[in-house]
BAPAKE-712251 format. One record per residue: residue number from 1; residue in one letter; x, z, y of N, C-alpha, C in turn. Coordinates in nm, 2 decimals, always signed. Example, Ala and Ser with C-alpha at 12.3 -4.5 7.8 and 13.67 -1.06 7.14 Angstrom:
BEGIN
<n 1, res a, nxx +1.32, nzz +0.78, nyy -0.57, caxx +1.23, cazz +0.78, cayy -0.45, cxx +1.32, czz +0.78, cyy -0.33>
<n 2, res s, nxx +1.28, nzz +0.71, nyy -0.22, caxx +1.37, cazz +0.71, cayy -0.11, cxx +1.29, czz +0.79, cyy +0.00>
***
This chain:
BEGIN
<n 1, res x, nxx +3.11, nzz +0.37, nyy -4.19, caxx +3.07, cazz +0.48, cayy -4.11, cxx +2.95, czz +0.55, cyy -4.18>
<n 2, res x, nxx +2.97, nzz +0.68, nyy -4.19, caxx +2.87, cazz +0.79, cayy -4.23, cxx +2.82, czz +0.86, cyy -4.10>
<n 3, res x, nxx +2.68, nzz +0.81, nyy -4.09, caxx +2.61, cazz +0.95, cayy -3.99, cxx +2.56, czz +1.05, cyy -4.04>
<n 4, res x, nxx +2.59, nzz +1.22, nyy -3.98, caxx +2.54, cazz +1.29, cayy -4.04, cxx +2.47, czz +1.38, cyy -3.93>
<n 5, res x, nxx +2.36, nzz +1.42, nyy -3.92, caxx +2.28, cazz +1.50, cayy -3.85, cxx +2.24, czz +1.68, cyy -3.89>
<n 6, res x, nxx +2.31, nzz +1.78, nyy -3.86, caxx +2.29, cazz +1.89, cayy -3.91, cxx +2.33, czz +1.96, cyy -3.76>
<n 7, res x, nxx +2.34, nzz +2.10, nyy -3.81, caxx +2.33, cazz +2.24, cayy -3.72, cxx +2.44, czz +2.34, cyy -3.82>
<n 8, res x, nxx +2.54, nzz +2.25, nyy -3.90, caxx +2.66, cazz +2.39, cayy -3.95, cxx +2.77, czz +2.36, cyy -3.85>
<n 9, res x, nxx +2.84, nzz +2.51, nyy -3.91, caxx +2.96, cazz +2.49, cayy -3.83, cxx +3.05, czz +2.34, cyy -3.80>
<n 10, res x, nxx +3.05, nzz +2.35, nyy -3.88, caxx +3.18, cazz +2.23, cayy -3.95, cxx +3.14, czz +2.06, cyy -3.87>
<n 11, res x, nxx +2.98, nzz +2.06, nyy -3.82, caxx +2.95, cazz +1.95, cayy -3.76, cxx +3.02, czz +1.96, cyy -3.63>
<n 12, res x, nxx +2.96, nzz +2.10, nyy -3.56, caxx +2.95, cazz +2.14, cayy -3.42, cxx +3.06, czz +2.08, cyy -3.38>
<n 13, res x, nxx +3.16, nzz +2.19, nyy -3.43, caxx +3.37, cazz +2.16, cayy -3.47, cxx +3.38, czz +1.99, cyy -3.46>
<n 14, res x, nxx +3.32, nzz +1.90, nyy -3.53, caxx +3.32, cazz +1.76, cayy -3.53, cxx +3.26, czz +1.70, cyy -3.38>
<n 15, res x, nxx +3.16, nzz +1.73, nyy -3.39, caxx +3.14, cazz +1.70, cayy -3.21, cxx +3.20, czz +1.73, cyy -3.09>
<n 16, res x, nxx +3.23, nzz +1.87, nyy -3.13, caxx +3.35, cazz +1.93, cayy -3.02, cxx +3.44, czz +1.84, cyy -3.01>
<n 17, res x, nxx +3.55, nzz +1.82, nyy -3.07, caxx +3.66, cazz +1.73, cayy -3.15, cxx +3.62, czz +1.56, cyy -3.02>
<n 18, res x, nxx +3.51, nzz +1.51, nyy -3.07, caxx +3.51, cazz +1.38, cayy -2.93, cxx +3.45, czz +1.44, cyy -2.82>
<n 19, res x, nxx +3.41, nzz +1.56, nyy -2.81, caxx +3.35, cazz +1.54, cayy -2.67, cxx +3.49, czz +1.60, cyy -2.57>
<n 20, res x, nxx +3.54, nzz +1.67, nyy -2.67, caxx +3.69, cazz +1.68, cayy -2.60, cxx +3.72, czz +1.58, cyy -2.53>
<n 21, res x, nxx +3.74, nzz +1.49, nyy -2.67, caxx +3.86, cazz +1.41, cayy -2.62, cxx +3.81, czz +1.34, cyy -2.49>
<n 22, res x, nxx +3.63, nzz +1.25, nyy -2.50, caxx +3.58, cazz +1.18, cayy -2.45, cxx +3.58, czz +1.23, cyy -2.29>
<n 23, res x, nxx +3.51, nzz +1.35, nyy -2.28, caxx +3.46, cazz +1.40, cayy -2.19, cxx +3.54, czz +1.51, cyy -2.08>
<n 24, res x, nxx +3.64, nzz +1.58, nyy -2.18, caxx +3.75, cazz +1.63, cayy -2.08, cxx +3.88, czz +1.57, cyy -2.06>
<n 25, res x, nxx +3.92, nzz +1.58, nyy -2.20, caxx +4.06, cazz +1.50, cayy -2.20, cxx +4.06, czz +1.34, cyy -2.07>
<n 26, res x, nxx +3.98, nzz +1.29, nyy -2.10, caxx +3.96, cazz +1.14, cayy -2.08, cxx +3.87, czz +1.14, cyy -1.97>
<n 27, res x, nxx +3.77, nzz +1.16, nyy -1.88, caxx +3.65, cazz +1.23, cayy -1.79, cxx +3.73, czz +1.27, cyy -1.74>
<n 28, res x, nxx +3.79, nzz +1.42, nyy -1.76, caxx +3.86, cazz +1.49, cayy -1.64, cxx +3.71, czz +1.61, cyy -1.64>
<n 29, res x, nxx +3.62, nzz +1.60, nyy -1.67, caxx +3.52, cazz +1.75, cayy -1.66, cxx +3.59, czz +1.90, cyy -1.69>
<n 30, res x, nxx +3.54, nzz +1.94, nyy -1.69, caxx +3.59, cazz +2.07, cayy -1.71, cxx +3.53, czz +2.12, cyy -1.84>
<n 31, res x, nxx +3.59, nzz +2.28, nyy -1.90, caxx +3.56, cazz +2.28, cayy -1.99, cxx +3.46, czz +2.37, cyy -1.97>
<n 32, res x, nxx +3.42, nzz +2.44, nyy -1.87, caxx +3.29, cazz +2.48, cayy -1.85, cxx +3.18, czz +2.46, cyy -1.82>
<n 33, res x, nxx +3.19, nzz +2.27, nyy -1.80, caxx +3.09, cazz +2.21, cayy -1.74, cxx +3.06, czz +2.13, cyy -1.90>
<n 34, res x, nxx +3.15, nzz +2.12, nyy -1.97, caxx +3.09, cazz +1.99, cayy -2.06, cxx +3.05, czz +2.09, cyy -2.16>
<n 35, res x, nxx +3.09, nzz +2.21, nyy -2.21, caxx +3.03, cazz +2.31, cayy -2.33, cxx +2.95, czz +2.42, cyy -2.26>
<n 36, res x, nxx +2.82, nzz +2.38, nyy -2.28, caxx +2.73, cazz +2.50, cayy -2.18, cxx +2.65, czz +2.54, cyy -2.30>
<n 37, res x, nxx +2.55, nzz +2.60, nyy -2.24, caxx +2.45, cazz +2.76, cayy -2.27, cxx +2.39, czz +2.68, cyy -2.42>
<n 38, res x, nxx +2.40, nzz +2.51, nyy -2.44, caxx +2.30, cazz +2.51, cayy -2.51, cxx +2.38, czz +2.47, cyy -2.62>
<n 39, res x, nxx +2.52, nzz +2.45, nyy -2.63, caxx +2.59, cazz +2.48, cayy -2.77, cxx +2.60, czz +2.60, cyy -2.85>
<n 40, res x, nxx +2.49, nzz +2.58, nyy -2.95, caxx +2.48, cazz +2.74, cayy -2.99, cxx +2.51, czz +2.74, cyy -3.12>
<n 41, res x, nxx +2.50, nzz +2.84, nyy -3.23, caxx +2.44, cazz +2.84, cayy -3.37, cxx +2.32, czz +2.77, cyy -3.34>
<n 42, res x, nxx +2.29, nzz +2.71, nyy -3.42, caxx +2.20, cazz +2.61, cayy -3.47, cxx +2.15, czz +2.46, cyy -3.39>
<n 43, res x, nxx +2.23, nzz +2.50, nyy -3.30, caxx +2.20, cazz +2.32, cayy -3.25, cxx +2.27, czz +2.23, cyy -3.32>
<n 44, res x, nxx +2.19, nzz +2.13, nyy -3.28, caxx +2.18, cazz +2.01, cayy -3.42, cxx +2.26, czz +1.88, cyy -3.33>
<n 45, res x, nxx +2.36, nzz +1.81, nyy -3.41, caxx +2.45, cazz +1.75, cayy -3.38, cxx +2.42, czz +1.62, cyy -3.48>
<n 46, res x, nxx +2.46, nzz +1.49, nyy -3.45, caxx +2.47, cazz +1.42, cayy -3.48, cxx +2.63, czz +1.37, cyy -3.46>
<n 47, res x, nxx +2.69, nzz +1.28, nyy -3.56, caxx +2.80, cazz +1.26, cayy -3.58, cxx +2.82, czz +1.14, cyy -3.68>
<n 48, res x, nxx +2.86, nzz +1.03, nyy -3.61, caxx +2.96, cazz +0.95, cayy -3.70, cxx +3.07, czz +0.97, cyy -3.70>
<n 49, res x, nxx +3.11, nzz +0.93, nyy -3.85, caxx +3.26, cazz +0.98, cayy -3.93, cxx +3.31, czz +0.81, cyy -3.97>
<n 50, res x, nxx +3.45, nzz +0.83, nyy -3.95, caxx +3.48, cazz +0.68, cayy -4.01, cxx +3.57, czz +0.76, cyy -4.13>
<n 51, res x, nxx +3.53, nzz +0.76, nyy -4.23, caxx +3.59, cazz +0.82, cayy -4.34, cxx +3.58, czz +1.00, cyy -4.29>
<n 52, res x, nxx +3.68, nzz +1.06, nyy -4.30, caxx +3.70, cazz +1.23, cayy -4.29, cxx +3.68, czz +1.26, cyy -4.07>
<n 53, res x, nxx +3.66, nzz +1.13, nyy -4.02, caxx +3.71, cazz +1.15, cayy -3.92, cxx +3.65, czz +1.16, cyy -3.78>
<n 54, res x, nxx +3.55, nzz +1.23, nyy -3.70, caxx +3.46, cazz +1.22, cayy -3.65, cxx +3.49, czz +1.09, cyy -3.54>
<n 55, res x, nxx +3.36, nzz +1.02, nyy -3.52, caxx +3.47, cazz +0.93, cayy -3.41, cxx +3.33, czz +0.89, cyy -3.28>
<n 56, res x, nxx +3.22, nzz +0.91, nyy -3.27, caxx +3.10, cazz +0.97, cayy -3.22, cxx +3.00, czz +1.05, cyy -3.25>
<n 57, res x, nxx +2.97, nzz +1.11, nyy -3.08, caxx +2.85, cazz +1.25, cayy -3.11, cxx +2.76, czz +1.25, cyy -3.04>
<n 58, res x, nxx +2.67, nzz +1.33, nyy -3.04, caxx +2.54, cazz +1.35, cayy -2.96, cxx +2.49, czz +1.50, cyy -3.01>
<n 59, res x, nxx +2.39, nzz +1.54, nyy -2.91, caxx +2.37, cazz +1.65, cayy -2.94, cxx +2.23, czz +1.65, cyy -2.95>
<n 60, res x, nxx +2.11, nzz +1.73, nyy -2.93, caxx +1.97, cazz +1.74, cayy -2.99, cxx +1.95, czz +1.87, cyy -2.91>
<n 61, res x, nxx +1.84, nzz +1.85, nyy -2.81, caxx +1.81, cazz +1.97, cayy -2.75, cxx +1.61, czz +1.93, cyy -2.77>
<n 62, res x, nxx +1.56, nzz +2.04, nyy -2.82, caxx +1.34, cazz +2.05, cayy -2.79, cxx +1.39, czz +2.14, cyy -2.65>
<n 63, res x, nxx +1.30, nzz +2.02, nyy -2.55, caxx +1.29, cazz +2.11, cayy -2.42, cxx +1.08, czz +2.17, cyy -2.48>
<n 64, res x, nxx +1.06, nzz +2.08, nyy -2.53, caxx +0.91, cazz +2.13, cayy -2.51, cxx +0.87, czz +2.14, cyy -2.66>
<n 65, res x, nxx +0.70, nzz +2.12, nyy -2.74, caxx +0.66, cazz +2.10, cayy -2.83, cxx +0.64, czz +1.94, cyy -2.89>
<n 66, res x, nxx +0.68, nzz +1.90, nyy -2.78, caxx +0.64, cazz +1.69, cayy -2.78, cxx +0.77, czz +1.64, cyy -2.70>
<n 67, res x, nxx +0.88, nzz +1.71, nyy -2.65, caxx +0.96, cazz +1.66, cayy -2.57, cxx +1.14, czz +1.70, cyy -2.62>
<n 68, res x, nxx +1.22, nzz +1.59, nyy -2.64, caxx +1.31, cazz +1.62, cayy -2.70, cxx +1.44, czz +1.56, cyy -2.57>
<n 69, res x, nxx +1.51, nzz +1.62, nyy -2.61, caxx +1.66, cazz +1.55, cayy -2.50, cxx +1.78, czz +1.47, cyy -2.59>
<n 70, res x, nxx +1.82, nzz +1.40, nyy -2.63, caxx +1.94, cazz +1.39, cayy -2.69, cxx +2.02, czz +1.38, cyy -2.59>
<n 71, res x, nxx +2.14, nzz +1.43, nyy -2.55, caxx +2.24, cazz +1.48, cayy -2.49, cxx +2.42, czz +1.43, cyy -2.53>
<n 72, res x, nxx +2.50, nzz +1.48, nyy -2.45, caxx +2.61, cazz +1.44, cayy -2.45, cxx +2.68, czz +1.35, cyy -2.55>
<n 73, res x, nxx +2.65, nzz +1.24, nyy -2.54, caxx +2.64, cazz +1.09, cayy -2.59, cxx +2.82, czz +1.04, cyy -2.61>
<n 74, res x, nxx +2.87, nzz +1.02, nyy -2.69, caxx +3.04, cazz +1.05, cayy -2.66, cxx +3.03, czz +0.95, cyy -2.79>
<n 75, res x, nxx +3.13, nzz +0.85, nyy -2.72, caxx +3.22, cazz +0.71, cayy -2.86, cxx +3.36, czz +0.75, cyy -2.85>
<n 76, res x, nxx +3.45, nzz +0.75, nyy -2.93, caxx +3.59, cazz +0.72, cayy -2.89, cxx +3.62, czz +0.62, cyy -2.86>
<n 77, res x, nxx +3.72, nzz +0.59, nyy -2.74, caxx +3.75, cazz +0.51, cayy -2.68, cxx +3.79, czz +0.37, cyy -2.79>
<n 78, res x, nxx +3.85, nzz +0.42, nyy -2.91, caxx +3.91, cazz +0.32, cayy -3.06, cxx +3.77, czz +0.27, cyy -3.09>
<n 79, res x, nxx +3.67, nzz +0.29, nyy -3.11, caxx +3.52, cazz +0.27, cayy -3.12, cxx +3.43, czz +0.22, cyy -3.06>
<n 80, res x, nxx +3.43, nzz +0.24, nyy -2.91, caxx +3.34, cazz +0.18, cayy -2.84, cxx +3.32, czz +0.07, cyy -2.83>
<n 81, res x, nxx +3.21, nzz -0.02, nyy -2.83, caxx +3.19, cazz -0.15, cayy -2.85, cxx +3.11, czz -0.16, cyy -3.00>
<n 82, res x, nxx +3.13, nzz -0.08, nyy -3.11, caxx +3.04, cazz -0.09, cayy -3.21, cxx +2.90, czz -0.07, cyy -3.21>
<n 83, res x, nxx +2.82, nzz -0.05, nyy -3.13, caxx +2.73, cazz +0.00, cayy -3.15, cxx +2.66, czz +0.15, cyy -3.19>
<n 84, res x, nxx +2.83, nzz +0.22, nyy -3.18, caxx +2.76, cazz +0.35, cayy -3.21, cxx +2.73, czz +0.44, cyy -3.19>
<n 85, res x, nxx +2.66, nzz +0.45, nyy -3.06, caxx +2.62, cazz +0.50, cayy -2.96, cxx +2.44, czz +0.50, cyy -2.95>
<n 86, res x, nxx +2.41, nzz +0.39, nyy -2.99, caxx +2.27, cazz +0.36, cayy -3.07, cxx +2.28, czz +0.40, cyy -3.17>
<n 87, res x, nxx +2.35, nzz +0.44, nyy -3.29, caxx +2.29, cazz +0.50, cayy -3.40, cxx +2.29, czz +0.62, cyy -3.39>
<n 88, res x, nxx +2.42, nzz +0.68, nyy -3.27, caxx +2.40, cazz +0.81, cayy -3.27, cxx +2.22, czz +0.88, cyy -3.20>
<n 89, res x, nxx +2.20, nzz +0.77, nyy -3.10, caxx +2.07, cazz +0.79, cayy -3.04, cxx +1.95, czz +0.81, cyy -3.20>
<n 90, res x, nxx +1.95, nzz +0.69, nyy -3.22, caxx +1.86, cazz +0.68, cayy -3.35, cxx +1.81, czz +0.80, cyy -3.38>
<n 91, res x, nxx +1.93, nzz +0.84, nyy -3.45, caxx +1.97, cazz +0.99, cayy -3.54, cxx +1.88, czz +1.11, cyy -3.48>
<n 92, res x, nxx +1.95, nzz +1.11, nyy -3.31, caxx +1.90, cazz +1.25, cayy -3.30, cxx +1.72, czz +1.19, cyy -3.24>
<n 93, res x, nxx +1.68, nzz +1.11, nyy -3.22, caxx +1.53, cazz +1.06, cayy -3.22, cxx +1.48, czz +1.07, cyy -3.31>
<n 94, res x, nxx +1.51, nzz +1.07, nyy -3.45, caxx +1.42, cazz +1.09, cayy -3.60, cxx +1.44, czz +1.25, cyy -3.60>
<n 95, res x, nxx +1.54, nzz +1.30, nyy -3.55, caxx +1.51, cazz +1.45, cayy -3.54, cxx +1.37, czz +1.48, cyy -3.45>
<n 96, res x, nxx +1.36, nzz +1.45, nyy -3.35, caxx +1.29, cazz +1.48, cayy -3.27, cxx +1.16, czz +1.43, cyy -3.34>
<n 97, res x, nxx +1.12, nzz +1.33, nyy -3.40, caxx +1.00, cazz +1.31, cayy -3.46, cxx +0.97, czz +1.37, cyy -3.59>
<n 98, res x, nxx +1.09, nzz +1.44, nyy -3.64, caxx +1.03, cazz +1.57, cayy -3.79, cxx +1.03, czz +1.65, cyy -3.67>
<n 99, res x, nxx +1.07, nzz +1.71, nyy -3.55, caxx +0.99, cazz +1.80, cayy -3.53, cxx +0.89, czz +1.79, cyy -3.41>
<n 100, res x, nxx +0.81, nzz +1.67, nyy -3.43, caxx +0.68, cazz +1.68, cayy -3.36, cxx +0.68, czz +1.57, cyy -3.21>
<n 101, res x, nxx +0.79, nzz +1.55, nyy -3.18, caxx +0.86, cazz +1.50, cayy -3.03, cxx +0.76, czz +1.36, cyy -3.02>
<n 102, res x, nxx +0.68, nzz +1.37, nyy -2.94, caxx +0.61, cazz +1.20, cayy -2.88, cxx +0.73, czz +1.15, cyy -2.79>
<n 103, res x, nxx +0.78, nzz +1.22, nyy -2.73, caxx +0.85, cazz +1.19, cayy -2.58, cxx +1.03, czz +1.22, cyy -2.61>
<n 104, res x, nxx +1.12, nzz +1.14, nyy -2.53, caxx +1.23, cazz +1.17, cayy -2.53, cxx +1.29, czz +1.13, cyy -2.35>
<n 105, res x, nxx +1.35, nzz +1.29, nyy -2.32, caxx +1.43, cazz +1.22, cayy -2.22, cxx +1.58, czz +1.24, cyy -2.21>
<n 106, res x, nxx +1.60, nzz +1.14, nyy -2.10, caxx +1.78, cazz +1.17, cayy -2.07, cxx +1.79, czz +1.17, cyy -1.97>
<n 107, res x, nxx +1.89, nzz +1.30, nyy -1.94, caxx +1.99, cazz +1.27, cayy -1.81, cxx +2.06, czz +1.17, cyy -1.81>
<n 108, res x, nxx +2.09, nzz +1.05, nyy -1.83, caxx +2.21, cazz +0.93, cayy -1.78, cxx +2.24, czz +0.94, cyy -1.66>
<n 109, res x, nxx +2.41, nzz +0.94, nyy -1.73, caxx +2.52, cazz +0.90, cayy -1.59, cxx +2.45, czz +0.74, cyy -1.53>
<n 110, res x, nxx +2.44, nzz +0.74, nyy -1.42, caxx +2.40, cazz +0.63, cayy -1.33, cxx +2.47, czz +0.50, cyy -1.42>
<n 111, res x, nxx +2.59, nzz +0.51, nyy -1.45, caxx +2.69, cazz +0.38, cayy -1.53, cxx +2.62, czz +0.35, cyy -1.68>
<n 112, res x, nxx +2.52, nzz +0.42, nyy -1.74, caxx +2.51, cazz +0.41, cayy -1.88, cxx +2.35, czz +0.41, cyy -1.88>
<n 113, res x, nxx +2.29, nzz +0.36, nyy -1.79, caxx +2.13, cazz +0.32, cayy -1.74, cxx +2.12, czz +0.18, cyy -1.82>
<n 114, res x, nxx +2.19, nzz +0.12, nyy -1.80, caxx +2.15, cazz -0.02, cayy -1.87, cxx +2.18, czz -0.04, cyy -2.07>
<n 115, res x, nxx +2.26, nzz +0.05, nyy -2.10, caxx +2.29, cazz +0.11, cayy -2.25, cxx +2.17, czz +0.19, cyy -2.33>
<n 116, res x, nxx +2.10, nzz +0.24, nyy -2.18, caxx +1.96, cazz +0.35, cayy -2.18, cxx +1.86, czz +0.23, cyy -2.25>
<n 117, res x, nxx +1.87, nzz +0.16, nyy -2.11, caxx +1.78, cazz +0.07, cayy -2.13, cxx +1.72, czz -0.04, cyy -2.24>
<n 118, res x, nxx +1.86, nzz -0.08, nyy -2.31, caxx +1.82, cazz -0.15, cayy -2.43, cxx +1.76, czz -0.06, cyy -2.56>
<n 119, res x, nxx +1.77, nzz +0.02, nyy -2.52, caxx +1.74, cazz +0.12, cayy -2.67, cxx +1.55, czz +0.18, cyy -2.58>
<n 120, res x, nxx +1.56, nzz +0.15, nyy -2.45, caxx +1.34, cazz +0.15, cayy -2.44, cxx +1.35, czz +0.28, cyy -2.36>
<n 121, res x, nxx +1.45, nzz +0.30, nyy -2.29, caxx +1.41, cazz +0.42, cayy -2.18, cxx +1.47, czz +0.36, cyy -2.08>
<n 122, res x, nxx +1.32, nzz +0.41, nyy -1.97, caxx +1.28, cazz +0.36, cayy -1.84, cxx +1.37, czz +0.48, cyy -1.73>
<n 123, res x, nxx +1.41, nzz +0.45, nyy -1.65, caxx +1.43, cazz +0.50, cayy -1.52, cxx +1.31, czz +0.57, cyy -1.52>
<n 124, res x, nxx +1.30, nzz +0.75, nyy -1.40, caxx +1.17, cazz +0.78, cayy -1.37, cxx +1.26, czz +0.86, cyy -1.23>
<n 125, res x, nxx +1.20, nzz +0.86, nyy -1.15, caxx +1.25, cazz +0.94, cayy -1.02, cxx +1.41, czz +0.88, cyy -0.96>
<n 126, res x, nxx +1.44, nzz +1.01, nyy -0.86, caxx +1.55, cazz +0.92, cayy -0.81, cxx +1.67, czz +0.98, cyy -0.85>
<n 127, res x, nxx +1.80, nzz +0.95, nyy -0.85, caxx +1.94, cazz +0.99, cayy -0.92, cxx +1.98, czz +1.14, cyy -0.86>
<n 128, res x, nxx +2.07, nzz +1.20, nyy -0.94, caxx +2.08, cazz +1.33, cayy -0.88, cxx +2.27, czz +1.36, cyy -0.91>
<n 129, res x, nxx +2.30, nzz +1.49, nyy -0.92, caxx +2.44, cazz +1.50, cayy -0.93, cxx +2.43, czz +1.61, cyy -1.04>
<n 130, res x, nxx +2.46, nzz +1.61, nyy -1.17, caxx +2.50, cazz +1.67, cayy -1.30, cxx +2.61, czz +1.69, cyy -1.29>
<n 131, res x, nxx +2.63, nzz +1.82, nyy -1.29, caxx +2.80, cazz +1.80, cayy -1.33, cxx +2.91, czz +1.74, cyy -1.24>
<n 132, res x, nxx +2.87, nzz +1.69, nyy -1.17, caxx +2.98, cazz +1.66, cayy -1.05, cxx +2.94, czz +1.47, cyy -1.04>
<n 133, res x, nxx +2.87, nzz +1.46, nyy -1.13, caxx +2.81, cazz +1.29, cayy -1.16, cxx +2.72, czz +1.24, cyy -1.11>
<n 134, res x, nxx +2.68, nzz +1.16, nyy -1.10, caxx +2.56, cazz +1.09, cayy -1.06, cxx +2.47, czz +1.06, cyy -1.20>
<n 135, res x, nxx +2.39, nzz +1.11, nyy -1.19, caxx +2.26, cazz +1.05, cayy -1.33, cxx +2.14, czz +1.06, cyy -1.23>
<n 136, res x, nxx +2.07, nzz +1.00, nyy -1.36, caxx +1.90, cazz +0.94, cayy -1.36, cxx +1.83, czz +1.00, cyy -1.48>
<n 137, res x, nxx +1.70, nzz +1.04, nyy -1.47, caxx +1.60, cazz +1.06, cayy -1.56, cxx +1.57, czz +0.98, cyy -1.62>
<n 138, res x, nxx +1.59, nzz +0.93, nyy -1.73, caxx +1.56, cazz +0.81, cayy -1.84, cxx +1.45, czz +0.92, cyy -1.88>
<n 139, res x, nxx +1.34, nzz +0.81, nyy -1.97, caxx +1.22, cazz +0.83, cayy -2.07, cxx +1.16, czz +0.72, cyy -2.16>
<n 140, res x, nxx +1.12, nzz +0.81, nyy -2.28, caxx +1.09, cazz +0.71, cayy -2.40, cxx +1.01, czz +0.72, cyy -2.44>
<n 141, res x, nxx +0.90, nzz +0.67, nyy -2.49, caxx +0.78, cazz +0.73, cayy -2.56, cxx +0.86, czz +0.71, cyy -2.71>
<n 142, res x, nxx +0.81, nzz +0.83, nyy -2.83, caxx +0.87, cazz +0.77, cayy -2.95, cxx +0.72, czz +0.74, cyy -3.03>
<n 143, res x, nxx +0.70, nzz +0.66, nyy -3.07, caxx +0.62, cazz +0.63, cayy -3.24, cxx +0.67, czz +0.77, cyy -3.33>
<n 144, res x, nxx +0.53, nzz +0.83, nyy -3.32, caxx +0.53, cazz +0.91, cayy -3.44, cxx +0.59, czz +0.89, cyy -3.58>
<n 145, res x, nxx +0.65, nzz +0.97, nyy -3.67, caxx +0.65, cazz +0.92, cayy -3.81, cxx +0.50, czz +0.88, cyy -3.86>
<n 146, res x, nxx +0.52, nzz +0.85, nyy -3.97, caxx +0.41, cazz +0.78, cayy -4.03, cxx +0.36, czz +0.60, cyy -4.00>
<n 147, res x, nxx +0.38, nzz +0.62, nyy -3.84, caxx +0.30, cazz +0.47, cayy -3.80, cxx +0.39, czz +0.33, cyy -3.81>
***
């Protein structure tokens, strides 16, 4: 498995590709609820590849100067259970700390709170409806680079 973390086309296209599959195909979302305002030029993607082949993604959103989101979290079904779902987290968290991020939060679907939770993000407030879903506000404090 190769992770790659960038903002070219050729990633985005790679993320698109499982959140498809993951999130409409397989979900049932729609396609105007799962590709919104913040898939742009230059959002930054994270992506493992099993050889040529994308097979999980995540996305990278700065809500603030200290505060980062990683976002639509997507394994292929052939994959899940490897762990790489935490590397894709990792990935886009070392993003967030070259650019300055103390804090990281998530929307989690209510079912993926305890997946949240082994990787050091706390529940904060109470559940709401995303998307037609049920999620929770997870939060992380991150360790600066350097320490």
């Amino acid at each position: 498995m190769q992770l790659k973390v960038n903002a070219t086309n050729w990633q985005r296209a790679a993320a698109f590709a499982v959140r498809l599959q993951v999130f409409v195909q397989e979900r049932g979302l729609s396609l105007q609820a799962e590709f919104d305002d913040h898939d742009t030029d230059g959002t930054i993607y994270a992506v493992l590849y099993a050889g040529d082949l994308p097979v999980a993604t995540g996305r990278y959103q700065q809500l603030s100067a200290t505060t980062m989101r990683p976002g639509r979290i997507a394994t292929l079904a052939s994959h899940r259970g490897e762990g790489l779902g935490a590397q894709i987290i990792a990935g886009l968290e070392q993003v967030g700390r070259e650019h300055g991020c103390t804090q990281s939060e998530i929307h989690s679907e209510m079912t993926a709170r305890g997946f949240y939770a082994k990787l050091g993000y706390q529940s904060v407030g109470r559940p709401f409806i995303e998307d037609g879903v049920a999620c929770i506000l997870l939060q992380k404090q991150l360790v600066p680079l350097g320490y």
